[in-house]
N, C-alpha and C positions, 0 to 999 in steps of 0.2 A: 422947763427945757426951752434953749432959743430956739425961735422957729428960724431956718431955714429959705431965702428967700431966692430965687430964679430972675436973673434978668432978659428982660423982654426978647433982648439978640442972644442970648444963650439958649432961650426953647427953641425962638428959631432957625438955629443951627441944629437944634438936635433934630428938630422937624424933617430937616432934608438931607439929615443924615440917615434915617430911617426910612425918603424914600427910595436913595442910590442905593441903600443894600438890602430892599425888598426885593424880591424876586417877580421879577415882569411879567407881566398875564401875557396869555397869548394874544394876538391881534382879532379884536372882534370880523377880520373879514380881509380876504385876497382877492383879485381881479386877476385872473389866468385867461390867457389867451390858448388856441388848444385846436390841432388840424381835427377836422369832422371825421376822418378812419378815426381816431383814437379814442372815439366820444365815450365807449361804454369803458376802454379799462380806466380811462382817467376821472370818469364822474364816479366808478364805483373807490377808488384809491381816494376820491376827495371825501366821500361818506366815511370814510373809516379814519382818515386826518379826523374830520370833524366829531366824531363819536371821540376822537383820544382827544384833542384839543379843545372843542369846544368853537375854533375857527370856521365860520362856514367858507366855504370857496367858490364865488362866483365865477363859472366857465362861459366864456367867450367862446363858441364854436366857427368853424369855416373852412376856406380851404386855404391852406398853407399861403399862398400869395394873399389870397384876401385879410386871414386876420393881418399880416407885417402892413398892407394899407393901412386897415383899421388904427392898428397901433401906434403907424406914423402919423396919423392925423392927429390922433387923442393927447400922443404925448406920456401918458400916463400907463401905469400898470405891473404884476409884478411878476409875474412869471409867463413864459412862453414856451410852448410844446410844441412843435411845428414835425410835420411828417419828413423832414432831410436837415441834416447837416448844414444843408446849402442855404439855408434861412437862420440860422445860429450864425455863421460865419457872416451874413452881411449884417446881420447887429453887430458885431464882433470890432468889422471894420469902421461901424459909426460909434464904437466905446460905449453902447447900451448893455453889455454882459459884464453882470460881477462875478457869474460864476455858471457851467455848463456842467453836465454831467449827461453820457451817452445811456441811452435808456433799453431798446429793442430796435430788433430790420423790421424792416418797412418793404418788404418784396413782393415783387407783383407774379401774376399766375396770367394765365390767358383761361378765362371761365368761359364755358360754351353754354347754351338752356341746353335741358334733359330733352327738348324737343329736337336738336340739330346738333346731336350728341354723334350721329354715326355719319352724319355728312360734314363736319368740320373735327377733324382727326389729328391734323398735324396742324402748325400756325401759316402753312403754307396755300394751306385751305381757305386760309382767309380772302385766298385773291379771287375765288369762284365767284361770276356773275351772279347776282344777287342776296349776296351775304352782307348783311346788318353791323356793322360793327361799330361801338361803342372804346370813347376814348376820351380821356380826363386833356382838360383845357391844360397846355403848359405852361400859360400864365396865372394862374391860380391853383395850383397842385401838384406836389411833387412827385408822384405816380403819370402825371399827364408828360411831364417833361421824362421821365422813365420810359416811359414808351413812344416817346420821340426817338430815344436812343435804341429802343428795341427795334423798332421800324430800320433806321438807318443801318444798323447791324445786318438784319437780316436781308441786306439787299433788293429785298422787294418793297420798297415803301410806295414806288411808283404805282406798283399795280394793285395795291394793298388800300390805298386811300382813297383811292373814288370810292372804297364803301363804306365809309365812314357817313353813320345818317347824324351823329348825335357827338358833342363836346361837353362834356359835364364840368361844371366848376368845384363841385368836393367827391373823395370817393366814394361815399355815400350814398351820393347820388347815383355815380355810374352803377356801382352794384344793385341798385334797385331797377336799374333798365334792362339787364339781364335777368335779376330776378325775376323780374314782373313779365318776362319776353318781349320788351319793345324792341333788344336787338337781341341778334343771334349769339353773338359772342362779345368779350369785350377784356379789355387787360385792366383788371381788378388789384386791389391788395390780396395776398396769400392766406392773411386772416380772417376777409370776410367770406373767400368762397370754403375754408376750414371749418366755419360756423353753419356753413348752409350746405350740405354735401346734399343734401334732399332737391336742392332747385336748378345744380350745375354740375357739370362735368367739366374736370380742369384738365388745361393741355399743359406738358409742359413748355417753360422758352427756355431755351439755351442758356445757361449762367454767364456765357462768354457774352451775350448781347447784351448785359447792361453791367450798370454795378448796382450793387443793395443798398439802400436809400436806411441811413441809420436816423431814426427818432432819440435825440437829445431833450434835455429838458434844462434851459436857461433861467437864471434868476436875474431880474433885468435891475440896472441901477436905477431905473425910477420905483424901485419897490419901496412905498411908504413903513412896509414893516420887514425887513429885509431877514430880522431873524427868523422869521413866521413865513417867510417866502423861504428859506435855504431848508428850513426844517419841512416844508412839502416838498420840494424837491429830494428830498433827501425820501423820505418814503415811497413816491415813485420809483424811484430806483431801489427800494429797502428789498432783501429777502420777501417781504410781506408783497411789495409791490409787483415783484419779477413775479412773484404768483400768479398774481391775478392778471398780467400780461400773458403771461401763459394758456390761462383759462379763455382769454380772448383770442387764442389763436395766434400770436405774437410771441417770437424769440429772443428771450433777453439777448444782450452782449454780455461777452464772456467777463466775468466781474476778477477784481485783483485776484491772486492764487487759483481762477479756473484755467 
């Protein structure tokens, strides 16, 4: 029988023809940028990516102003979770978004401690001589700049801010000064005083004094592996994902056909 013989540029065409139509592993690793409220539902969504994928996902935590420094300095990275809208939109306008998708509200409460629970009653109480109040920096957090507008709204910010002892730069932080009693009260996310009804008493604020700070989830064009960054984002916002948003105290947006 004649043997049959392969020329050298013929294997290696078939070489790389075999690997365009192999099917692509997932990216061994993402680099997410990620506002500090959002820290537990999105580390637990990146554990259940990685159990299906195999992708581990390095979070960047902070607060919403601070990671977009971070970012701009680095240069690099592939996706970004930021606690507002307001931070998607100035990547937006520097052409770093390949693609956004709105995730859950971002709403703030005014959390009082169990301790000054019957003498701070309404948010007007705030202005009583010697009340403690605690409030996110609104250069570094979308909740801080939220309760700039709550202030202004309510007409009183004049007599309201001399008692401001403390500026937090993530909400994290502000919710553990309440927690912990350093202040009396403080305008918190809706999620974390939901998770801790044992340590606070929430007052409400007026819907008319601010708007609802929506948490988006962008996949930025410096993503090295961009399919492996759209396919996490995509499970943040999956049925699966709005779960365990939910479990954190956090309300999806209403998805197509709700």
């Amino acid at each position: 029988m004649a043997k049959r013989h392969f020329l050298p540029g013929v294997a290696l065409v078939l070489a790389l023809v075999l690997v365009l139509v192999a099917p692509r592993a997932m990216a061994d690793e993402l680099h997410v940028y990620a506002g500090a409220g959002l820290r537990q539902p999105v580390s637990a969504i990146a554990d259940l990516f990685k159990a299906e994928t195999g992708t581990n996902v390095v979070i960047e935590f902070g607060g919403s102003g601070q990671i977009m420094a971070r970012y701009a300095e680095a240069g690099e990275g592939d996706v970004f979770v930021p606690g507002s809208t307001f931070y998607s939109d100035k990547l937006e306008a520097k052409g770093l978004v390949r693609s956004m998708r709105l995730l859950v509200e971002h709403g703030p409460v005014l959390a009082v401690t169990k301790a000054k629970a019957g003498e701070i009653t309404t948010f007007s109480d705030l202005a009583k001589p010697g009340v403690r109040l605690g409030l996110g920096d609104p250069e570094a957090m979308a909740l801080g700049r939220t309760a700039e507008d709550i202030l202004k709204a309510s007409g009183m910010a004049e007599k309201i801010l001399p008692n401001v002892t403390v500026r937090a730069a993530t909400v994290k932080q502000l919710a553990l000064y309440v927690f912990d009693g350093d202040v009396d009260a403080a305008i918190i996310a809706a999620s974390d005083a939901a998770m801790n009804p044992d340590k606070v008493t929430v007052v409400a604020i007026p819907k008319e004094w601010y708007t609802v700070e929506i948490v988006p989830v962008v996949v930025l064009t410096t993503a090295k592996e961009p399919d492996a960054a759209e396919a996490f984002a995509e499970k943040l916002a999956s049925d699966e994902g709005r779960a365990v948003w939910k479990r954190f105290g956090f309300t999806p947006v209403a998805s197509d056909g709700e």
